[in-house]
C-alpha positions as CSV (number, residue, x, y, z in Angstrom):
1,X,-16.9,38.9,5.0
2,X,-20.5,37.3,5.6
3,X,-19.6,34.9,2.5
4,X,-16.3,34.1,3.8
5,X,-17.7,33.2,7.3
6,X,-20.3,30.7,5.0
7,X,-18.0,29.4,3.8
8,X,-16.1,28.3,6.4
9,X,-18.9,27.3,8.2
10,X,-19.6,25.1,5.1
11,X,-16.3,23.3,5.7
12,X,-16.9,22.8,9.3
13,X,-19.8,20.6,8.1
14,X,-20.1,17.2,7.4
15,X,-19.2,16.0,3.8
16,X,-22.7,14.3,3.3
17,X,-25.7,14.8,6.2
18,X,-24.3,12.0,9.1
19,X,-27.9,10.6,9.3
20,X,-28.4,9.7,6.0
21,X,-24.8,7.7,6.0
22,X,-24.6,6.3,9.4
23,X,-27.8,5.0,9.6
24,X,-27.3,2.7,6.5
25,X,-24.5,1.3,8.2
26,X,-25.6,-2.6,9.0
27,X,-27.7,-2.2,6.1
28,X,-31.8,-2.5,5.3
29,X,-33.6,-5.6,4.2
30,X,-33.5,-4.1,0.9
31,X,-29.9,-4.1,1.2
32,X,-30.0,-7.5,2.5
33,X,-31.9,-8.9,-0.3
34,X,-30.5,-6.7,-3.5
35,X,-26.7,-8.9,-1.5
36,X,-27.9,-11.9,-2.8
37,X,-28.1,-10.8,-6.8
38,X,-24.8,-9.4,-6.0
39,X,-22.0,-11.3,-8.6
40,X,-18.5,-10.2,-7.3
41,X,-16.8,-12.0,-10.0
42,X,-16.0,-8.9,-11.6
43,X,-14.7,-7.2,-8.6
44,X,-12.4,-10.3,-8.2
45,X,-11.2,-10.5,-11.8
46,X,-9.7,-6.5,-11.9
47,X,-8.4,-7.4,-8.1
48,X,-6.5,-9.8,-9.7
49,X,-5.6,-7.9,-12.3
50,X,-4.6,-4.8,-10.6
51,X,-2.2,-6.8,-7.9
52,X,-0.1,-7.9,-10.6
53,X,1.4,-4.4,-9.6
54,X,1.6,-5.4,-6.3
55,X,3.2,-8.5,-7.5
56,X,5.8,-6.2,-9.2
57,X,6.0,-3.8,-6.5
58,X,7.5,-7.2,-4.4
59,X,9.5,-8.4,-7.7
60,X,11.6,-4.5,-7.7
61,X,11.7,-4.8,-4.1
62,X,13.7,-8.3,-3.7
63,X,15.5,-8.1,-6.8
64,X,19.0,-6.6,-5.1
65,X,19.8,-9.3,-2.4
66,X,19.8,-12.8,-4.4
67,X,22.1,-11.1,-7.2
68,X,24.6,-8.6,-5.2
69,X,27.6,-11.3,-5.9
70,X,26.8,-11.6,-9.5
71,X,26.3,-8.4,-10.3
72,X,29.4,-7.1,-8.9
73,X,31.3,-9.6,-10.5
74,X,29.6,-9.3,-13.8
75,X,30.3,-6.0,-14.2
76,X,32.7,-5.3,-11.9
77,X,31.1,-2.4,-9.5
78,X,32.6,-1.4,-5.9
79,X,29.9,-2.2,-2.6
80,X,29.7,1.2,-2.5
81,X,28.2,1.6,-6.7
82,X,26.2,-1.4,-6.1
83,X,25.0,0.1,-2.2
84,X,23.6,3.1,-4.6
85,X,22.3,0.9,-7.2
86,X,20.0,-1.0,-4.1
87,X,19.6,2.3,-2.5
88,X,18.5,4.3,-5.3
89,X,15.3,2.1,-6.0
90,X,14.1,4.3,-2.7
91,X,14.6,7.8,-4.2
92,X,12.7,6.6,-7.4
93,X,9.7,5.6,-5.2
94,X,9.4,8.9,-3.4
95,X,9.2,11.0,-6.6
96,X,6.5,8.1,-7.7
97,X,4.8,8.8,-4.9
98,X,5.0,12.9,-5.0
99,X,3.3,12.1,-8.3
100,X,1.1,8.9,-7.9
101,X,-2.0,11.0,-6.5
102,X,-1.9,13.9,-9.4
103,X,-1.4,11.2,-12.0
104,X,-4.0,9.2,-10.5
105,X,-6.7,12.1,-10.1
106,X,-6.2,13.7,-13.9
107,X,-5.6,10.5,-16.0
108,X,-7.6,7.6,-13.8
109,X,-6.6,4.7,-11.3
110,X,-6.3,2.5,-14.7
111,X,-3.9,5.2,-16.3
112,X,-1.4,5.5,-13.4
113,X,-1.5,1.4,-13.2
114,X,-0.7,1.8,-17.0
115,X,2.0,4.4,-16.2
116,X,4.2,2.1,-14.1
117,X,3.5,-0.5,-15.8
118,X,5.9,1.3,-18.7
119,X,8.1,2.7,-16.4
120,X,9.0,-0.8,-15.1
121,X,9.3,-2.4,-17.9
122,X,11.3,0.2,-19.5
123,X,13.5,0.1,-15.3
124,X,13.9,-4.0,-16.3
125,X,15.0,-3.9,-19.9
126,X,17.4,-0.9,-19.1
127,X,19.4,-3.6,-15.9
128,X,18.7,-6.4,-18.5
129,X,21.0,-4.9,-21.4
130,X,23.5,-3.0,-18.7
131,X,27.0,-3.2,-19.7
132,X,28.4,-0.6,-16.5
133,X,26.8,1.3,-13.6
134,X,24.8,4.2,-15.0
135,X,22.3,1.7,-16.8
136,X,22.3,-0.2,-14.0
137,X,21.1,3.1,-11.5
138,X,18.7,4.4,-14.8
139,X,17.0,1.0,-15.2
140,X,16.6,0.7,-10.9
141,X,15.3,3.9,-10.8
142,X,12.8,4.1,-13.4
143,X,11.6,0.5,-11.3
144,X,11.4,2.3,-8.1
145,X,9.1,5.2,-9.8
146,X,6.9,2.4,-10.9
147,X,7.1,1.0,-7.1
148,X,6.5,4.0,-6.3
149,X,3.2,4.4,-7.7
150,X,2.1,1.3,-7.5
151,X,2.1,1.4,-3.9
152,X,-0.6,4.0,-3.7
153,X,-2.9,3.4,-6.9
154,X,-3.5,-0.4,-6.3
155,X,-4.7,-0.1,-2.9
156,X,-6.3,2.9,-4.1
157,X,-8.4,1.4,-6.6
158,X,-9.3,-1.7,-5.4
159,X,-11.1,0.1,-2.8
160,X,-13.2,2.2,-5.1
161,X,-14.2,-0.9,-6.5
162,X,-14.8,-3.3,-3.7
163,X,-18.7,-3.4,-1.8
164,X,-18.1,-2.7,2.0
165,X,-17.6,-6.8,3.1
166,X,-14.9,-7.4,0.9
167,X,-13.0,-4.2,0.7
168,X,-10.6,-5.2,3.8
169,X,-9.5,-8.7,2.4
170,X,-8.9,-7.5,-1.2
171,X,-7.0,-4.5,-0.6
172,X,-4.7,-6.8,2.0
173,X,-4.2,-9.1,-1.4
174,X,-2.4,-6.2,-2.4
175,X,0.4,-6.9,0.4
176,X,0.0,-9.9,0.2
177,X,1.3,-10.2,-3.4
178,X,4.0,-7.7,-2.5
179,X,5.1,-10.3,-0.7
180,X,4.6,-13.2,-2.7
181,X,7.0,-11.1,-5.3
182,X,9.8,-10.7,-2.8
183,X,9.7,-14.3,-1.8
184,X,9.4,-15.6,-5.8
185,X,12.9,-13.4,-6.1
186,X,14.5,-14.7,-3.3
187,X,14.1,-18.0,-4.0
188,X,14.3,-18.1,-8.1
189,X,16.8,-16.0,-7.7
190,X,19.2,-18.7,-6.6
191,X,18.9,-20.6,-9.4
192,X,18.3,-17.6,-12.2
193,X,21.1,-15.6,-13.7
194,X,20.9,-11.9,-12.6
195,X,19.7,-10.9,-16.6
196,X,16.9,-13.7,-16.6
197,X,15.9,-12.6,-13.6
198,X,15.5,-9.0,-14.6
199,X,13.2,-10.4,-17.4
200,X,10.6,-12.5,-14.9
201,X,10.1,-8.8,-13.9
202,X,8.3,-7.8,-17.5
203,X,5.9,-10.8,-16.9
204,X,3.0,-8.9,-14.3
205,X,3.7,-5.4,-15.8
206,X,2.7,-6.9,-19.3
207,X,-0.3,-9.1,-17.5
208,X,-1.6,-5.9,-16.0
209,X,-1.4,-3.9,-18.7
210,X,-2.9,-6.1,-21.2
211,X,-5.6,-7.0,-18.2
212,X,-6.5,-3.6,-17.6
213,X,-8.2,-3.6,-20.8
214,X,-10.7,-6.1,-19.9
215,X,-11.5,-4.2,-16.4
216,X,-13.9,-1.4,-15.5
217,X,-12.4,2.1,-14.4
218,X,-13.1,3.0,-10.2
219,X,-16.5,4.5,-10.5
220,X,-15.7,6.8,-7.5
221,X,-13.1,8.1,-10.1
222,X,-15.7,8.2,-12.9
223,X,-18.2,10.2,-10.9
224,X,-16.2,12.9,-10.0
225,X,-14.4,13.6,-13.0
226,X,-18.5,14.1,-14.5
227,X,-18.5,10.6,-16.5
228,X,-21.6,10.0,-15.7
229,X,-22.9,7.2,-17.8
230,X,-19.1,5.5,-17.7
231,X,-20.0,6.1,-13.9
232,X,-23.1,3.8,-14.3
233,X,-22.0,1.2,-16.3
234,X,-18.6,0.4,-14.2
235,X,-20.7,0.1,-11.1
236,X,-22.9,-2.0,-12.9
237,X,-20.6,-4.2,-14.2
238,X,-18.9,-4.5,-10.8
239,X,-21.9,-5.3,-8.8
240,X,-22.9,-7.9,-12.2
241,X,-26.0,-7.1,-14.1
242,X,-28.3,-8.3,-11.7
243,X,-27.5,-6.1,-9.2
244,X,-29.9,-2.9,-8.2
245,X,-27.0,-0.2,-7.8
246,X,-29.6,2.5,-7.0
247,X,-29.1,2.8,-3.7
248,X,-25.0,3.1,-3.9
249,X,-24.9,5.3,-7.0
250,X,-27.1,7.8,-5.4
251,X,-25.0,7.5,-2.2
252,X,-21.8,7.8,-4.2
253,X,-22.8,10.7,-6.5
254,X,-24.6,12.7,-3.3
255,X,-21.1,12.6,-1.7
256,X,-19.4,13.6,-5.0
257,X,-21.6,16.4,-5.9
258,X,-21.2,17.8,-2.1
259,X,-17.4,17.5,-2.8
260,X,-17.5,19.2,-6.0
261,X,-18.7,22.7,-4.2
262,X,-15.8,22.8,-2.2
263,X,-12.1,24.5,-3.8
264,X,-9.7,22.3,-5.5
265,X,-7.4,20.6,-2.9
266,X,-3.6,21.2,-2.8
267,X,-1.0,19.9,-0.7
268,X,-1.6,22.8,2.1
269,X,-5.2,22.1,2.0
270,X,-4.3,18.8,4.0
271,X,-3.8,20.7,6.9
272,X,-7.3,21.8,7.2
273,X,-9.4,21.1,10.5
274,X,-11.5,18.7,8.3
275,X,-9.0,16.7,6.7
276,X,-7.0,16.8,10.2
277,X,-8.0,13.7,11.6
278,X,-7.8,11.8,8.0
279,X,-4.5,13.0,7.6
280,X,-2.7,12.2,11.1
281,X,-4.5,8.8,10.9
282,X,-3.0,7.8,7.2
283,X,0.5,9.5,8.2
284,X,0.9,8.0,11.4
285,X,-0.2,4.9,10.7
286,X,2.9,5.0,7.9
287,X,5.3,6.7,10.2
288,X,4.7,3.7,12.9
289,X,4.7,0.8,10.3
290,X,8.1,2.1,8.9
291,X,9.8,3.4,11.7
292,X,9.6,0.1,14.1
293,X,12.5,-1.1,12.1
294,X,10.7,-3.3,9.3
295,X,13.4,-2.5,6.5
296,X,16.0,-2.8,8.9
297,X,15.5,-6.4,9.2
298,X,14.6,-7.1,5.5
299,X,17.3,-5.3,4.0
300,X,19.8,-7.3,6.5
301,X,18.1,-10.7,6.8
302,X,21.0,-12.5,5.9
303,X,23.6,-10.7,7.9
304,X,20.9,-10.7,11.0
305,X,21.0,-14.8,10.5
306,X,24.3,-14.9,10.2
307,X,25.4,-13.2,13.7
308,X,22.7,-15.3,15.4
309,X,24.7,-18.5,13.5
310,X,21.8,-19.3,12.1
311,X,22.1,-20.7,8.3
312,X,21.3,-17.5,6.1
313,X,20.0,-19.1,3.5
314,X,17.8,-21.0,5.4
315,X,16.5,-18.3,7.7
316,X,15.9,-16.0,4.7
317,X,13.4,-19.1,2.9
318,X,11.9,-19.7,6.3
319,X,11.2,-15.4,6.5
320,X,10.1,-15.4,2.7
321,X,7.6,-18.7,3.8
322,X,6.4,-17.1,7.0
323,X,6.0,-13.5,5.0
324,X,3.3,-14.9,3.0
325,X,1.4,-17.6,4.9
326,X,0.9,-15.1,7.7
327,X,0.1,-12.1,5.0
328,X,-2.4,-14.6,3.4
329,X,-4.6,-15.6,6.8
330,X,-4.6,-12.0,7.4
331,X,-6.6,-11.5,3.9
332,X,-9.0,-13.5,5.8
333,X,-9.6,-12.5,8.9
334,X,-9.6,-8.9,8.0
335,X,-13.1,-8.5,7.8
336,X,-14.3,-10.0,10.2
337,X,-11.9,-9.6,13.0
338,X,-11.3,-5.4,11.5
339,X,-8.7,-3.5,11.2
340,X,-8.0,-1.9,15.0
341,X,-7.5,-5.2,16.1
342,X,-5.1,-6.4,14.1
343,X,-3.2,-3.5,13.9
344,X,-2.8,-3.6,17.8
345,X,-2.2,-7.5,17.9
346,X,0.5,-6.9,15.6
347,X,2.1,-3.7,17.0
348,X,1.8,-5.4,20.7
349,X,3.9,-8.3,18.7
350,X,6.3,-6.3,17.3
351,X,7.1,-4.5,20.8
352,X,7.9,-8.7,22.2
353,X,10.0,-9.2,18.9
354,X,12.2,-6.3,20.1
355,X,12.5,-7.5,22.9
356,X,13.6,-10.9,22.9
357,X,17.3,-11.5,23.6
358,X,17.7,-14.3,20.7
359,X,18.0,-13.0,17.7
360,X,17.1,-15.8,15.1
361,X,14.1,-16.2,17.6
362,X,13.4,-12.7,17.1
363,X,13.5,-12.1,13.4
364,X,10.7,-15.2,13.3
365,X,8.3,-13.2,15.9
366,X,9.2,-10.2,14.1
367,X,8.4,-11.2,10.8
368,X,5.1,-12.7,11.6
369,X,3.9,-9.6,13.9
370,X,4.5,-7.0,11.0
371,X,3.0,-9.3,8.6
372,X,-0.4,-9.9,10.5
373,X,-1.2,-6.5,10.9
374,X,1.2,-3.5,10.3
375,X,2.4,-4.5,6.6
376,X,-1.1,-4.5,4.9
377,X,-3.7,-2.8,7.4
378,X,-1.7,0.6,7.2
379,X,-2.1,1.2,3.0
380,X,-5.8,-0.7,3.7
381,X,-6.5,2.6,6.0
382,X,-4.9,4.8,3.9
383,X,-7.0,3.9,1.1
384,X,-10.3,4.0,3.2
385,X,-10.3,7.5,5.4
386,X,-9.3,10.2,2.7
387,X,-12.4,11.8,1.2
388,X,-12.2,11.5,-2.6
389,X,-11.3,14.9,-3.7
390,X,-7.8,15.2,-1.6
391,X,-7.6,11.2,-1.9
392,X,-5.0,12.6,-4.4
393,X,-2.4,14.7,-2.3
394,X,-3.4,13.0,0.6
395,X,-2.3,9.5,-0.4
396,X,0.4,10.9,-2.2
397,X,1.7,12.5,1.1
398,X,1.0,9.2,2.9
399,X,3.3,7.2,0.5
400,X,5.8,10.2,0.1
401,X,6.3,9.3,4.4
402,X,6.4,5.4,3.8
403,X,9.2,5.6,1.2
404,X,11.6,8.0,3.0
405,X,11.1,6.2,6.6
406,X,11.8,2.9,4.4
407,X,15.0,4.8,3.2
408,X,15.9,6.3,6.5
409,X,15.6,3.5,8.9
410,X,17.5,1.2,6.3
411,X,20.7,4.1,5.8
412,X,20.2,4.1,9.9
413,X,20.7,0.5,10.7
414,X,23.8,-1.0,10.2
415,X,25.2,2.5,12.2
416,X,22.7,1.5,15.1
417,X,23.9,-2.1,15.5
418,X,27.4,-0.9,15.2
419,X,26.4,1.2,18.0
420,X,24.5,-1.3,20.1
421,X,22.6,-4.2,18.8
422,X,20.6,-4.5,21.9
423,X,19.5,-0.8,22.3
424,X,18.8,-0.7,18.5
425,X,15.8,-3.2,19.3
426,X,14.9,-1.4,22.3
427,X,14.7,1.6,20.3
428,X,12.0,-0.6,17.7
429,X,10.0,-1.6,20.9
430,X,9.7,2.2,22.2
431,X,8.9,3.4,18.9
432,X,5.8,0.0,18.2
433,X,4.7,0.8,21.9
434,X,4.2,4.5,20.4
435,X,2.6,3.1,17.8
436,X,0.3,1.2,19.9
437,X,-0.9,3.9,21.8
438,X,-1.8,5.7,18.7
439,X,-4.1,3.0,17.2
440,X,-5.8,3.0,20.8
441,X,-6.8,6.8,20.4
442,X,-7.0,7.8,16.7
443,X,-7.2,5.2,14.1
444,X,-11.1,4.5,13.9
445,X,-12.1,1.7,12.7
446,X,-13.3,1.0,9.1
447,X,-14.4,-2.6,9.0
448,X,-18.0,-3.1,7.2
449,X,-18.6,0.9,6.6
450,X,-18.7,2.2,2.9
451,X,-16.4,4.9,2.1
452,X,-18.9,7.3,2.4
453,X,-20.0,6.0,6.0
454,X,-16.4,6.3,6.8
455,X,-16.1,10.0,5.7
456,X,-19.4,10.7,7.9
457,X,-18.0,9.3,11.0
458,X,-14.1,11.2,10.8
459,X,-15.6,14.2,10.1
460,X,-18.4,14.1,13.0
């Protein structure tokens, strides 16, 4: 009993002593000066590297709408096989993220990068060679595993790898090249053939895994699986060989070793009072983002457009434009403006956009709002407030809630406008004013802490 009661005690605790975390916060003159022999290049180089999934993440995504007509007609499927053909891309990315955290934990951030990589290559040959509809449903499933995953290992690892200043703006380049590969399919997708296009899909799974062999592995990663010397030498080679990484290897294998002495973390574990906070904060946050009617309006841009009379095709270049110049400025600003902010400057946004009368005017506010704040900050968070050792489940659980509200609220929107156009936006207002008041009182913010810092201040 008395060693049960220590060990809850234990729990209760702090991960690593607040005092010796918070305090380092803003950062010693040591700090300060060991900045300057700091060479990010590295860090840069496997950013770039790993968000050619994100890139491919956004090339599965907005495959569907520039080739519905040729498709059909190719191969001669009714709306409804080619509404499961879109639609199945959805199921494929839940059961990649149920399994994008354990795959990520036993075999390495670089591993699972390497395991979508296949799986979407494999997704894109299979639609490529399609003759009839099972192909066709095999292939855009085994894309949406690979989507899937992606969505929770890049984010994932680029913040293991990223020094506190430049965490926020490289793990936003992950949405932001989500939606650079949306808007590359729109638009080449006008002028490709529905095969060809299926190939330009192969290109960033084959740059990422051929570039993943010139990268470092997340030393986070590294340290707690006991790779000790690996551990050293990736850090190093992030921070450039300059660099005195003394300070944050101790930090980072003090917080790993205090990990290691608690039990292995399952799915129920979540729902401890420690990881209470971490998890209502990544959950929500994806809950809120989905549910204020985001794949509503993408999956329907055109129609939207088109019972505004508004020119579809020109709306849906001006949403693709608008998509990524607004993602782009919010790479910048992220770190120094933080996360809280933007997230509530874009909910506050989104809550307008819903309720504007016009509706081509609408989809424009719309568009921007989500893309300032609530499409990147969310999986930014997400990859910043679980502690490493149920960073696993935890994401996993995170992305598992993104992907079925991203299926839900696009099954549930054509059947809401049928039911009232006006009082579906009404209900997207309600549900972003929610979402506002829940960034107010329990997302923290993250901006300029290590992951360590962050850990120290959820759990006090």
């Amino acid at each position: 009993m008395a060693v049960k009661e220590d060990v809850q005690e234990n729990i209760r605790e702090p991960l690593m002593p607040i005092e010796n975390i918070l305090d380092r916060e803003d950062g010693g003159a040591g700090d300060q000066a060991n900045n300057k022999k700091v060479n990010p290049c590295m860090v840069y180089f496997s950013t770039l590297i790993a968000v050619c999934g994100s890139y491919a993440f956004g090339s599965c995504a907005g495959y569907s709408s520039p080739t519905q007509s040729a498709i059909r007609e190719d191969i001669a499927l009714s709306l409804a096989e080619y509404s499961v053909f879109g639609s199945i891309l959805t199921f494929g990315a839940m059961i990649g993220a149920i399994t994008s955290g354990p795959i990520a934990d036993y075999i390495g951030r670089k591993g699972a990068m390497r395991v979508s990589s296949v799986f979407c290559v494999a997704g894109w040959l299979a639609i490529y060679f399609a003759e009839g509809v099972w192909p066709l449903d095999i292939g855009r499933l085994a894309t949406g595993y690979g989507m899937g995953v992606f969505s929770y290992v890049v984010p994932v690892f680029i913040a293991e790898i990223a020094p506190k200043n430049l965490r926020g703006a490289l793990t936003t380049a992950n949405q932001l090249m989500i939606c650079a590969g949306v808007s590359v399919a729109f638009i080449i997708g006008t002028v490709l053939t529905w095969r060809a296009l299926a190939l330009t899909g192969i290109i960033p799974c084959a740059i990422l895994f051929l570039g993943l062999f010139f990268i470092p592995e997340s030393p986070r990663w590294l340290a707690k699986t006991g790779k000790e010397k690996e551990f050293e030498a990736a850090l190093q080679k992030l921070r450039g060989k300059d660099a005195d990484i003394t300070h944050e290897a101790a930090e980072i294998q003090d917080y790993i070793e205090t990990l290691e002495r608690l039990p292995k973390a399952g799915m129920l574990d979540l729902f401890q009072r420690r990881y209470l906070r971490s998890v209502t904060i990544g959950v929500g946050l994806m809950v809120f983002q989905q549910f204020g009617g985001i794949n509503g309006i993408c999956f329907y841009t055109s129609t939207i457009f088109e019972s505004a009379g508004f020119s579809s095709s020109v709306g849906t270049i001006i949403y693709a434009i608008l998509q990524v110049v607004v993602t782009g400025l919010n790479t910048i600003v992220i770190d120094r403006a933080g996360r809280k902010p933007l997230l509530l400057v874009s909910a506050t946004g989104l809550v307008l956009g819903c309720l504007l009368v016009g509706v081509s005017f609408f989809l424009k506010l719309y568009i921007a709002a989500f893309s300032a704040g609530m499409g990147a900050v969310p999986w930014v968070v997400m990859s910043e407030i679980f502690p490493i050792n149920i960073k696993g489940v935890g994401g996993s659980l995170a992305t598992l809630v993104n992907w079925f509200g991203a299926w839900l609220v696009s099954y549930t929107f054509n059947f809401l406008m049928t039911w009232s156009s006006y009082g579906t936006f009404i209900l997207y207002a309600a549900i972003n004013a929610l979402g506002i008041l829940f960034m107010i009182i329990v997302v923290p913010e993250t901006k300029g802490r290590t992951l360590e810092q962050i850990q120290a201040a959820i759990n006090a």
